[in-house]
N, C-alpha and C positions, 0 to 999 in steps of 0.2 A: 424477247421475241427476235428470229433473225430469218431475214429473206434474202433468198441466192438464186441463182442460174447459172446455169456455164455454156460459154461457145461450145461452134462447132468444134474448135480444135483445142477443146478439153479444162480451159483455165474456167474456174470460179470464182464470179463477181460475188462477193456477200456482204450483207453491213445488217449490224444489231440495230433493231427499230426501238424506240422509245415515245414515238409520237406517231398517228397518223398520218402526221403529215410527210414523213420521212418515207414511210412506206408510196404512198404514193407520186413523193419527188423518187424515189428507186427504181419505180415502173416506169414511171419518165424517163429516168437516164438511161437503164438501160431495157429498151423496148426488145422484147422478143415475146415466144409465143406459150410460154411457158415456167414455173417458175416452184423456188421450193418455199414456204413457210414454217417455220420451226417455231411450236406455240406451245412453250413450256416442253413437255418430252414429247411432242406427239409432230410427226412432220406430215403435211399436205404438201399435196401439190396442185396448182393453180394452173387449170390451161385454158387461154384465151376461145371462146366459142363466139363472140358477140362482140357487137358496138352498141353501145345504149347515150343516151343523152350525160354530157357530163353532169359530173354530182360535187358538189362541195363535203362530201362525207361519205366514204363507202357506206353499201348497207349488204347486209350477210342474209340470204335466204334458205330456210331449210329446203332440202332438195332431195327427196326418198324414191327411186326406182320410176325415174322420168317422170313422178309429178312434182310441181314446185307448191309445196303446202302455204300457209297465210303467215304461218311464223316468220318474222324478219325482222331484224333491227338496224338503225343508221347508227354505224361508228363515231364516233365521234370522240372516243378515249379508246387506248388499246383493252383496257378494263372490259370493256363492252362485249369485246372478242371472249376475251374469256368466260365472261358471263351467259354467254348466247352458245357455247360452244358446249359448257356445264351444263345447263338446262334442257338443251337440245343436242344429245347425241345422234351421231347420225353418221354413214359415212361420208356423205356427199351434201356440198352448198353450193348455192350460186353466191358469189361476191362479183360487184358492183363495184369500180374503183377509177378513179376517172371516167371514161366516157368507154369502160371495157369490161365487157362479162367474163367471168374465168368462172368454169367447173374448178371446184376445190373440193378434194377425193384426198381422204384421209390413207395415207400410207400403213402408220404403225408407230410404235413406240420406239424409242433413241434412249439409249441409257447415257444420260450423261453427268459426271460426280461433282460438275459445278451446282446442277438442280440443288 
């Protein structure tokens, strides 16, 4: 899994996630208002909407055409993502991750020959 963003003047920060917790020391280091996630060949994009109470564990909400449905799980393995992401297609989730809600709107498929 790899999460990135890039300044205004075009350089991209990126680092390959392996734990949770990295992902959300990422959003920490570098705060902005938006972000990319690469989850296996499928990239989203995450844009900050919200402040929500901090969480010791993101949780991924399905999220279909402005309602947010009951389906949700708390991360706690990056495992999890992929499991909630399999079971529940969809284009759009709310993710929870610190103490910030990001719309995550599925882009599209990445062809890439490491997969």
């Amino acid at each position: 899994m790899e999460i990135s963003y890039q300044t205004e003047d075009g350089i991209v920060h990126h680092q390959i996630i392996n734990t949770v917790e990295q992902m959300s020391e990422f959003i920490n280091l570098y705060s902005c208002s938006d972000y990319y996630l690469q989850i296996q060949s499928l990239t989203y994009h995450l844009l900050k909407t919200a402040r929500c109470a901090l969480r010791d564990y993101p949780k991924i909400i399905l999220h279909i055409q402005g309602r947010i449905l009951p389906q949700e799980l708390l991360i706690t393995y990056l495992d999890d993502f992929h499991y909630f992401l399999s079971q529940h297609p969809s284009q759009q989730y709310l993710l929870e991750i610190n103490s910030i809600v990001f719309k995550m709107q599925k882009l599209g498929i990445i062809n890439n020959a490491n997969e």
